[in-house]
C-alpha positions in Angstrom: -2.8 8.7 20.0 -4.9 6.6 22.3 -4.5 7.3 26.3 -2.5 4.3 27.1 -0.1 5.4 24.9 0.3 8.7 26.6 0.8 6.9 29.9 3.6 4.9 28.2 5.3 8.2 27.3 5.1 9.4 30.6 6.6 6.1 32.1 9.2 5.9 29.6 10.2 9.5 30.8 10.4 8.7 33.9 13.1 5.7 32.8 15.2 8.2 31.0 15.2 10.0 34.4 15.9 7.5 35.9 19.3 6.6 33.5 20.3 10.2 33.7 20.2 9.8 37.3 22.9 7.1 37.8 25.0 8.5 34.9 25.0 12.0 37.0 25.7 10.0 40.5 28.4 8.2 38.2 30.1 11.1 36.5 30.1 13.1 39.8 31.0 10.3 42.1 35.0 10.0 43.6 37.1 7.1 43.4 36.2 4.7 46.1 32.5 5.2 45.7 30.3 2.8 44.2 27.2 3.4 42.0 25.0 0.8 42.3 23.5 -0.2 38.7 20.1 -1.1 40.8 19.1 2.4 39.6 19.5 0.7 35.8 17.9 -2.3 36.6 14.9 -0.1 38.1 14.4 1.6 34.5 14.0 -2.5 32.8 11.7 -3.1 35.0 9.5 -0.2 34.6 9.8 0.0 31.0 8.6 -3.9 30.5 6.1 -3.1 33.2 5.0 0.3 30.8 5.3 -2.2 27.6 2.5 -4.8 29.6 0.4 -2.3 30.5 0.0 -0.4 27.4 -0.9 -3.5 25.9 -4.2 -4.2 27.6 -4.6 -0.6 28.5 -4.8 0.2 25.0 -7.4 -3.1 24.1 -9.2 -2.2 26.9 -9.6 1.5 26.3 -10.9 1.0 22.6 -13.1 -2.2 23.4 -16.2 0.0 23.6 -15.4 1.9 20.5 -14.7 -1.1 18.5 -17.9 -3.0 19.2 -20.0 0.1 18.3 -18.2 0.1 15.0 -17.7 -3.6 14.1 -20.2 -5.2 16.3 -19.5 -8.5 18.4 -18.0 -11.1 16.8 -17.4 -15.1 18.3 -13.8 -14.2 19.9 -15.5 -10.9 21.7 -18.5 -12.5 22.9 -16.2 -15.5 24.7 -14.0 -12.7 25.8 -17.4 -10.7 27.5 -18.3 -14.3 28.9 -14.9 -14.7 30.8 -15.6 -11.4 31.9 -18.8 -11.6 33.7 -20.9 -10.7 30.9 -24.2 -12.9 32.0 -27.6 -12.9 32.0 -28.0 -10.9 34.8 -25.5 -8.2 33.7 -27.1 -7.9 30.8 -30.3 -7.1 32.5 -28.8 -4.8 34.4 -27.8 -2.9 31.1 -30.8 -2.4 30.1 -31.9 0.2 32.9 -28.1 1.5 32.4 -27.9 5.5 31.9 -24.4 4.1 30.5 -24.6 0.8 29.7 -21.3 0.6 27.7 -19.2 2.2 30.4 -20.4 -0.6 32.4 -18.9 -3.0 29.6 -15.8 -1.0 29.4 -15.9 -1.3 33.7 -15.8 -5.0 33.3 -13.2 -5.3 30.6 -11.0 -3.4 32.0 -11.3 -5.5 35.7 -10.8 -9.0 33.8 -7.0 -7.6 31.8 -6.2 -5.6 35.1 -4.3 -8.7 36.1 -3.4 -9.8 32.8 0.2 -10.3 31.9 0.8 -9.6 27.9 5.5 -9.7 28.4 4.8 -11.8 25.8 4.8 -10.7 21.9 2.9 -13.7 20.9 0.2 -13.3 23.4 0.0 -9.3 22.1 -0.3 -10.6 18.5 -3.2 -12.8 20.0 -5.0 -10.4 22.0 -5.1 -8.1 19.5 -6.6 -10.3 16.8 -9.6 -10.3 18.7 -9.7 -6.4 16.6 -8.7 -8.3 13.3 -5.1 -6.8 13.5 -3.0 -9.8 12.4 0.3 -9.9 13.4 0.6 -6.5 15.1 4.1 -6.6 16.8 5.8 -8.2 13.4 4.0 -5.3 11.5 5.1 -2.6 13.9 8.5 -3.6 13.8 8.5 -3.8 9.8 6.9 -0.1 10.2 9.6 1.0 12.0 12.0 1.2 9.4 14.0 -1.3 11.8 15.4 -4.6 10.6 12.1 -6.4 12.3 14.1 -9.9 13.1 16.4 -7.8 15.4 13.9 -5.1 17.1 11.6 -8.2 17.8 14.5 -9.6 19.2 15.8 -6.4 21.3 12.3 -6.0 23.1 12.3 -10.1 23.6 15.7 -9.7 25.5 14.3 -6.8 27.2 11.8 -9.2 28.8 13.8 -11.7 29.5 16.0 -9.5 31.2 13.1 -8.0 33.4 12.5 -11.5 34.9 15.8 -12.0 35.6 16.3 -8.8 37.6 12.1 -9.5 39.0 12.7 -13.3 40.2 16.7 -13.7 40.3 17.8 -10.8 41.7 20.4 -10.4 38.2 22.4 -12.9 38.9 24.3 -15.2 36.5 24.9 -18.8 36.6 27.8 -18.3 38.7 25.8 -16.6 41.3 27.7 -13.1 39.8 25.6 -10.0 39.4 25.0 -9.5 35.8 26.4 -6.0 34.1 24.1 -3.3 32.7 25.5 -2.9 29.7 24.1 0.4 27.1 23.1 -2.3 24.9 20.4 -3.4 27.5 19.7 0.3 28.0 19.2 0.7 24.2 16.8 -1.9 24.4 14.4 0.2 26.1 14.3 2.8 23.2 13.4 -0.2 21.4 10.4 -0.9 23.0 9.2 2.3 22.7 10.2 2.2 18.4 7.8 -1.1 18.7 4.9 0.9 20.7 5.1 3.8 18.7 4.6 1.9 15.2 1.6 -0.8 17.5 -0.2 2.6 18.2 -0.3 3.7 14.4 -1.5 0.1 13.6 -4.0 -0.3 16.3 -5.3 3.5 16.0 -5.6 3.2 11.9 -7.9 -0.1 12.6 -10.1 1.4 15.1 -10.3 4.8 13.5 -9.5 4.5 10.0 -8.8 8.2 8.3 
């Protein structure tokens, strides 16, 4: 299990806390009082926010690994170049005690801003590793009918922004329900980074 998959764990915990919270304030709470669903809305958030950062946590955290194993190919060495990776760095590398935790340093700074709450821009940062079609293949791992996992965790998303940028409001200027369904749809993110982490941990360390 690579690291960033342990900090996705932990964040994804911290949703379910955060899900058993309201439905505690809810169960315990009198008649007149209202339990605001912000607390629901709070858990999307995060768990998109885990999803992203897994995503080029993960890349990141096996770049060094990778190119020790596989060498650089084209789609890496333009990657390094958007980076920083000049002339002068690479001088600087060669009186390096540690020369590829300076690499890892600099990938890590270029993705640190990077926004992956897209599955088609996952798919394409990780074929830069020669893993072709990763979130498809997780969700076909899974067990899951893919075409409706795929779209649980694009919902998901979409629902993120509208809580991020919108507030949660509908077209009629109404705040939008949490239903369970959306709160089922962050088990299915986790279903999808479960089977990515297989995938992604078989190409970089094959048993």
């Amino acid at each position: 299990m690579s690291n960033a998959k342990t900090k996705f764990d932990k964040t994804y915990n911290r949703c379910n806390e955060m899900i058993q919270l309201y439905n505690e304030l809810k169960a315990n709470a009198g008649e007149n009082d209202n339990i605001s669903q912000d607390i629901l809305r709070g858990s999307i958030v995060l768990a998109v926010a885990a999803f992203d950062a897994y995503a080029t946590d993960c890349f990141s955290e096996y770049f060094v690994t990778y190119i020790k194993k596989y060498g650089i190919d084209d789609s890496l060495e333009e990657l390094l170049g958007k980076a920083g990776f000049t002339v002068k760095f690479a001088l600087e590398l060669i009186n390096s005690e540690r020369p590829y935790r300076k690499i890892r340093t600099l990938i890590d700074k270029y993705y640190y801003k990077y926004t992956t709450q897209k599955l088609v821009v996952i798919d394409e940062l990780f074929k830069q590793y020669h893993i072709m079609g990763l979130t498809k293949n997780a969700a076909r791992r899974s067990g899951k009918n893919v075409d409706r996992l795929l779209k649980s965790v694009d919902k998901i998303i979409e629902r993120r922004h509208s809580i991020v940028h919108d507030g949660d409001y509908n077209d009629k200027n109404r705040i939008k329900t949490v239903s369970s369904t959306d709160l089922k749809r962050i088990q299915d993110l986790k279903i999808l980074v479960d089977n990515m982490d297989y995938i992604i941990e078989n190409r970089i360390n094959p048993s």
